[in-house]
DOMARVO-47961 format. One record per residue (C-alpha): residue number from 0; x, z, y. Coordinates in steps of 0.25 Angstrom, whole numbers. Each point is the difference from the previous one (the first is absolute). Layout:
N
NUM	X	Z	Y
...
//
This chain:
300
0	0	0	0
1	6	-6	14
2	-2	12	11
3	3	-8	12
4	-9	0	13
5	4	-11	12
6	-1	6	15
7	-14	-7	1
8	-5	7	-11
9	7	13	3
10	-7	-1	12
11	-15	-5	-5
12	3	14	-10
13	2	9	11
14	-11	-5	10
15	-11	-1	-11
16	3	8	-14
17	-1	13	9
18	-17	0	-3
19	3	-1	-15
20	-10	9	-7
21	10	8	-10
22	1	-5	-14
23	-6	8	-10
24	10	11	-6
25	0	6	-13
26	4	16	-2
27	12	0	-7
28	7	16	-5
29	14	1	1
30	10	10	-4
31	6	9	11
32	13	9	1
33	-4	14	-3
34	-10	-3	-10
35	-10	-5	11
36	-10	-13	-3
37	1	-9	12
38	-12	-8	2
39	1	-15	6
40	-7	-12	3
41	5	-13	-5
42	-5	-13	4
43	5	-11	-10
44	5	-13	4
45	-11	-12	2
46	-8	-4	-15
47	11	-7	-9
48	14	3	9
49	10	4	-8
50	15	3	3
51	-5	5	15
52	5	8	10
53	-2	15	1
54	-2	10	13
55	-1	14	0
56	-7	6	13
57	3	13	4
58	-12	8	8
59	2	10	14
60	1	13	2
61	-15	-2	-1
62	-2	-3	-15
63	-6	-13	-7
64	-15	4	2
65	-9	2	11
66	-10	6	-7
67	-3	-1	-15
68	-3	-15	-4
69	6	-4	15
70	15	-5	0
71	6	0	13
72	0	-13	6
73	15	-4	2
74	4	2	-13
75	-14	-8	-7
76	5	-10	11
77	12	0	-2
78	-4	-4	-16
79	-9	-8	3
80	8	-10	6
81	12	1	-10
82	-9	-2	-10
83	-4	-13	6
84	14	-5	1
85	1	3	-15
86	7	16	-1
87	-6	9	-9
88	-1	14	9
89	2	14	-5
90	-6	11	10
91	6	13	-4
92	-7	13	4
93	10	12	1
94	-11	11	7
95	-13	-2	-9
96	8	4	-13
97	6	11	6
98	-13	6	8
99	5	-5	15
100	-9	-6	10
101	12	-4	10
102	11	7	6
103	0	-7	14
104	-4	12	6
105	12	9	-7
106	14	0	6
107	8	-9	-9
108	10	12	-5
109	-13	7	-6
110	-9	-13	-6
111	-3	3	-15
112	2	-14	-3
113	14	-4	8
114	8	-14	0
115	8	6	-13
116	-13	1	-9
117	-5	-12	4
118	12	-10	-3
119	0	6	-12
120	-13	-5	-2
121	3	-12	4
122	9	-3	-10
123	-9	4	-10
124	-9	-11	4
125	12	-10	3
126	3	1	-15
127	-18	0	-4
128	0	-11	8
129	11	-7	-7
130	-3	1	-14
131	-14	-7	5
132	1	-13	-9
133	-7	-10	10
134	11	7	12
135	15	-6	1
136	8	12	-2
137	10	-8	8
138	-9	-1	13
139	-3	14	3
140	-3	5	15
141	-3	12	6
142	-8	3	15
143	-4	12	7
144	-5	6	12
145	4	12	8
146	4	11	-12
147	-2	-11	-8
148	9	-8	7
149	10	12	0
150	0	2	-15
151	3	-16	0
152	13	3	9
153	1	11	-12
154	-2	-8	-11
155	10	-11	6
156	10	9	1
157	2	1	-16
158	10	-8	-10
159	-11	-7	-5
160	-15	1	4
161	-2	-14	-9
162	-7	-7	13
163	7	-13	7
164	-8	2	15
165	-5	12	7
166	-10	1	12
167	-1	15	9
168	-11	1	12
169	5	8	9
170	9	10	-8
171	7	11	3
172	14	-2	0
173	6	12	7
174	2	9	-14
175	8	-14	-4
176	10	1	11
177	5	15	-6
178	4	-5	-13
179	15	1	-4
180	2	-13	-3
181	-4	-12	8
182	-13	-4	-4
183	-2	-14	-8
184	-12	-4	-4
185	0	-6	-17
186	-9	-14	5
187	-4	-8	13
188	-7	12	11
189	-9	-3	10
190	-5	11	9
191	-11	-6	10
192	-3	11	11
193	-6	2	12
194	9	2	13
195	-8	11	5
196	-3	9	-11
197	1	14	3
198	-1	3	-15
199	11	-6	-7
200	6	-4	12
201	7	-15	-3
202	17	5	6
203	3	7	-13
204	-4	-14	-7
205	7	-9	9
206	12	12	-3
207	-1	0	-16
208	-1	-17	0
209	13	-1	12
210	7	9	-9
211	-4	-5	-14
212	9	-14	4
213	-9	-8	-11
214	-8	-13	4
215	-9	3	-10
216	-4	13	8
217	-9	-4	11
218	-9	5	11
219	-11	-6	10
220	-6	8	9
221	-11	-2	10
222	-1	4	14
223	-10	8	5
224	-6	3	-15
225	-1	14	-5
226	-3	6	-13
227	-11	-5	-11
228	2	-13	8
229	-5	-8	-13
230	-14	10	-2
231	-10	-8	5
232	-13	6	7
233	10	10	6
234	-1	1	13
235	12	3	9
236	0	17	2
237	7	14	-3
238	0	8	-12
239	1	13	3
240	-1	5	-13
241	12	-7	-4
242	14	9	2
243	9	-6	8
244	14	3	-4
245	6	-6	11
246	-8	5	10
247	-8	11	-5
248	-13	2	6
249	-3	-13	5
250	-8	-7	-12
251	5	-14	-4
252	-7	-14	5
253	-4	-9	-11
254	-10	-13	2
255	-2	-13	-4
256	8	-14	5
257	-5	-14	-3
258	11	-7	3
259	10	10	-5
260	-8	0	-13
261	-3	-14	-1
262	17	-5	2
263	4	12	-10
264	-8	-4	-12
265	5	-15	4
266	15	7	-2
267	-4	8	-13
268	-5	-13	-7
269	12	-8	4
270	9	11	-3
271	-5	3	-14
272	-1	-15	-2
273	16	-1	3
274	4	9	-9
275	-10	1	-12
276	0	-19	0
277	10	-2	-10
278	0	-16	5
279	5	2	15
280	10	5	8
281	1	5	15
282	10	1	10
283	3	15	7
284	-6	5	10
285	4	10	12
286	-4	13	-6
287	-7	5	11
288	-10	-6	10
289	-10	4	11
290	-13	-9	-3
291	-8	-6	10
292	-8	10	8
293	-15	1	-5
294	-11	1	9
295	1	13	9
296	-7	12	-6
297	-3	14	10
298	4	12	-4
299	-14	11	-3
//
């Protein structure tokens, strides 16, 4: 199976797959360290693929479910779309099995379930979503968004994670920068983050990506964007439930972009595409870029 997408097509993906109703999901049990049963939903590839690529998608601090029976809508998205361009998606939930709801609203030095757990879990699913016999074991990627994201930084920074692409939303890269030796993601990185995010703020990243001295380590950021930039029906506003590390007391600002989201789902497809199309090659690019700036957004 080719996995190769031209600009125009890149583009037609990103401005009209966003409204793609989810594909259906099966629930899918697998083991966890510590004798916990994660629970995941798994999208297969479309009727009669075999040999496909693979994606693993990481929730937020927030968890995978709204509500009982209500996925939140960036990761069923988010599989939606993959699944249309032929991936069979893994959704791993690493709260529901262990009795958490979310852990937003805790300091990240107390959450129950931290960045460490959580790669943990994901390489329990990397290797479930291996053995699948209709998945190329050889084309396995992995996305995230915000702890989710930071436990793909995690996950990364492994000998061997058995994944050739990763894809981190608006991680936090700051704990990365404390690490004893340089860090070096094990495959192609690309952390996509919003300029203005008081959350995770975006210089650590452009630190950890300066210092890493990989090409295969990128970040593109986007000018007046804050955090959950990709969450859509969020509007632009404070949460002050959230602890700010950086400046406690304050909240954090999270909300919506179209324009952020609409040109960061056109670099995930063609990022993955690079790295998981065994057919094609692609020149380098800087490792760092600033991307156009989206229609302004106020500050609530």
């Amino acid at each position: 199976m080719r996995l190769w997408f031209s600009p125009v097509l890149l583009v037609l993906l990103s401005a009209f797959l966003l409204t793609t109703s989810p594909a259906r999901a099966n629930r899918v049990e697998i083991p966890g360290v510590g004798g916990v049963t994660l629970t995941a939903e798994y999208t297969p590839p479309p009727s009669g693929n075999t040999n496909a690529p693979g994606m693993l998608l990481l929730h937020d601090c927030s968890g995978l479910w709204i509500k009982p029976g209500v996925m939140a809508a960036r990761p069923a998205r988010m599989a939606g779309l993959l699944q249309e361009l032929g991936y069979g998606v893994l959704m791993v939930d690493s709260f529901g099995p262990r009795g958490v709801h979310e852990v937003c609203t805790t300091p990240s030095h107390d959450r129950p379930v931290n960045v460490q757990r959580r790669a943990e879990d994901a390489q329990r699913a990397i290797n479930w979503l291996k053995a699948r016999k209709e998945i190329d074991s050889s084309r396995i990627a992995v996305l995230g968004w915000s702890q989710g994201a930071t436990t793909v930084l995690s996950l990364m920074n492994s000998d061997n994670p058995g994944v050739r692409a990763a894809v981190a939303f608006y991680p936090s890269c700051a704990p990365f920068l404390k690490l004893s030796q340089r860090y070096q993601p094990a495959a192609p990185t690309l952390v996509l983050a919003g300029e203005a995010d008081d959350w995770t703020p975006v210089e650590p990243c452009r630190d950890l990506v300066a210092r890493s001295g990989m090409d295969t380590f990128r970040l593109v950021s986007y000018p007046d964007v804050f955090h959950d930039f990709d969450d859509p029906g969020v509007e632009v506003h404070v949460r002050k439930d959230i602890p700010n590390e950086q400046h406690p007391g304050q909240g954090v600002t999270v909300g919506y972009n179209q324009a952020a989201t609409d040109d960061a789902y056109r670099r995930v497809f063609k990022w993955c595409s690079r790295w998981l199309d065994p057919f094609h090659t692609y020149p380098y690019e800087q490792r760092t870029s600033r991307a156009p700036a989206p229609t302004p957004v106020k500050r609530q």
